[in-house]
C-alpha positions as CSV (number, residue, x, y, z in Angstrom):
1,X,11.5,33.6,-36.9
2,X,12.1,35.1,-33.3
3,X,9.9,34.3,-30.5
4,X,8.6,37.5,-28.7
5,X,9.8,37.9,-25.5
6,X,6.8,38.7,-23.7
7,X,5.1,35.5,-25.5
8,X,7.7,33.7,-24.0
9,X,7.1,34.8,-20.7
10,X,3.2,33.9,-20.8
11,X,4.2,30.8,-21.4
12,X,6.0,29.7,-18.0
13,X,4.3,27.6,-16.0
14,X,1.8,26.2,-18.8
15,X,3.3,23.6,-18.8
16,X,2.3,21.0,-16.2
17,X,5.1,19.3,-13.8
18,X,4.7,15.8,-13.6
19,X,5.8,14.3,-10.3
20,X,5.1,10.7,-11.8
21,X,3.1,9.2,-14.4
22,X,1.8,5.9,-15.2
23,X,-0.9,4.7,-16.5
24,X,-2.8,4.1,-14.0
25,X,-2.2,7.7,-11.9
26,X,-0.6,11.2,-12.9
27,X,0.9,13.1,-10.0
28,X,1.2,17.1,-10.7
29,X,1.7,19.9,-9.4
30,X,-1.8,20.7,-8.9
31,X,-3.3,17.2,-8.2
32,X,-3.5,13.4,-9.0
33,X,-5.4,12.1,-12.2
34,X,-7.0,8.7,-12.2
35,X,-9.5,6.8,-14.1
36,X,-12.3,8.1,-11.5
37,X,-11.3,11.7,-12.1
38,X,-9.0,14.4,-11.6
39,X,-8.6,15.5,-7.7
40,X,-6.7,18.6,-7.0
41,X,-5.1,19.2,-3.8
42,X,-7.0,22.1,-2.6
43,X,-9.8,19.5,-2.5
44,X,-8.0,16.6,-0.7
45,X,-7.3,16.3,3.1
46,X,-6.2,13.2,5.2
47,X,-4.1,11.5,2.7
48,X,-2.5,8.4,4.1
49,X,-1.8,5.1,3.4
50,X,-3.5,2.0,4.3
51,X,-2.4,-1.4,4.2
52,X,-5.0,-4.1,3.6
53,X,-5.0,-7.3,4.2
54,X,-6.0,-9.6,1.1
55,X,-7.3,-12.3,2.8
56,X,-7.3,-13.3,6.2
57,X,-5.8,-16.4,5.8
58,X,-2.4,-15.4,7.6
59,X,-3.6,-14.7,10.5
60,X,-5.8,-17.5,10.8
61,X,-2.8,-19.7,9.8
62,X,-0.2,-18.2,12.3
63,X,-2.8,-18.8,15.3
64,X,-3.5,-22.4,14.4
65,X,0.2,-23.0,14.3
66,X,0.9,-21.4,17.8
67,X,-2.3,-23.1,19.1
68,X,-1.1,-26.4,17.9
69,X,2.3,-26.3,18.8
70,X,1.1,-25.3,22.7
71,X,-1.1,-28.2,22.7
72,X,1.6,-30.5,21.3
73,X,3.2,-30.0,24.3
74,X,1.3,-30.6,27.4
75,X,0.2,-34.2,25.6
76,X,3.8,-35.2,24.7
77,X,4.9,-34.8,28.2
78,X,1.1,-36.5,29.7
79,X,1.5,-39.1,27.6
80,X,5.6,-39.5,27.1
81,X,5.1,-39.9,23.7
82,X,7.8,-37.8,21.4
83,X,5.7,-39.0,18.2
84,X,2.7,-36.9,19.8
85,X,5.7,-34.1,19.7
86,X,6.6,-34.3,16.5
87,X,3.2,-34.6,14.7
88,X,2.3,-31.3,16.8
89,X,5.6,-29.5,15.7
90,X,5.0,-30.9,11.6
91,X,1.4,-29.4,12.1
92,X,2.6,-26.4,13.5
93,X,5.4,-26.3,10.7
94,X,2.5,-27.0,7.7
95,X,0.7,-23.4,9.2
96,X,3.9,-21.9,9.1
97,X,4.0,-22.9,5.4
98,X,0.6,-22.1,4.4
99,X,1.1,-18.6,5.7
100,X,4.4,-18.6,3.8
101,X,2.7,-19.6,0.5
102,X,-0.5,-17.4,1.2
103,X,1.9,-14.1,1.4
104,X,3.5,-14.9,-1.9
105,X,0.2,-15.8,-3.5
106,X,-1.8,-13.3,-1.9
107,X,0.8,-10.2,-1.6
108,X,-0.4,-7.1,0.9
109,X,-2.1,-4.5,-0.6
110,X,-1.3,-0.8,0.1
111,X,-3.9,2.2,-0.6
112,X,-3.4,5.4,-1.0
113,X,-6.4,7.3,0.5
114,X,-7.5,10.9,1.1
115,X,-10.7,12.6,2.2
116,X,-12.7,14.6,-1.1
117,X,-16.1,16.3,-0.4
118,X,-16.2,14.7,2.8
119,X,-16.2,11.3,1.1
120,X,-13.0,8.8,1.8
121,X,-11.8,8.2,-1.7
122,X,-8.9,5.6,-2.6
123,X,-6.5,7.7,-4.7
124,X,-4.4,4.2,-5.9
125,X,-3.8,0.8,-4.8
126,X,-1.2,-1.6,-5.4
127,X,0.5,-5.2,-4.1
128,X,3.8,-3.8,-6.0
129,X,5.7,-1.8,-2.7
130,X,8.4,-0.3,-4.9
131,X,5.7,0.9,-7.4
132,X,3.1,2.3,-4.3
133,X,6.1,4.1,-2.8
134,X,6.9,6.1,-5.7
135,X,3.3,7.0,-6.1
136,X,3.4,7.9,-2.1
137,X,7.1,9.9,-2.5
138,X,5.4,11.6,-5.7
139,X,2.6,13.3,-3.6
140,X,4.4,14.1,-0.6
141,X,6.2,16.4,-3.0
142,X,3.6,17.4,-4.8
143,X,1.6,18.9,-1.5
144,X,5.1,20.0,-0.5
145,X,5.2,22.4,-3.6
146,X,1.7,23.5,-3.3
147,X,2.6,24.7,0.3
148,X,2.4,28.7,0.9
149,X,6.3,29.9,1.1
150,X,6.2,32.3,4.5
């Protein structure tokens, strides 16, 4: 059986183009598909990305280690005592290590976010960079094709 021509032809661009699927978000053409809802473009402004800080326990961490380490210092040389030194420099060193062990247990997370409605929506999140940045590339391109050639 041959497929009419002109049926043919109503049928380009049906079909949707899929900048990237999961199953968490679908990135088209027209828009991004979540579990909240579908969001077209035309309805989206101020997308960007936000990083977020799990917990504040870095930073916290980081500072305490600086702060002791500075005023391991001062009271090793006021007191000549090098054991003053060290216990300031191993208690500056145990911060460094709970900000080490904090960042692997508690990895950054990254949001995609956009304004819908006037109403700042997060689009997706993730702690997985390589799997954020595809979602990221994936609608760059997407509002790149939905752009009005001149």
């Amino acid at each position: 059986m041959a497929i009419n021509a002109e049926v043919a032809k109503s049928r380009q661009g049906r079909r949707p183009l899929y900048f990237y699927r999961s199953p968490y978000i679908t990135v088209t053409r027209h828009g991004i598909e979540t579990d909240d809802g579908l969001y077209l473009f035309r309805d989206l402004s101020q997308i960007h990305r936000a990083h977020l800080d799990a917990h504040p326990a870095r930073k916290l961490a980081t500072i305490f280690g600086v702060i002791e380490v500075l005023l391991a210092l001062p009271f090793a040389v006021v007191y000549g005592s090098v054991a003053l030194l060290c216990a300031g420099i191993v208690l500056g060193v145990a911060f460094g290590l709970a900000h080490v062990v904090d960042s692997r247990n508690n990895p950054r997370w990254m949001a995609l976010q956009a304004v819908h409605s006037g109403e700042e929506i997060t689009l997706f999140q993730s702690c997985d960079q390589q799997e954020f940045e595809q979602v990221r590339r994936a609608v760059i391109r997407a509002v790149e094709a939905n752009r009005p050639v001149c």
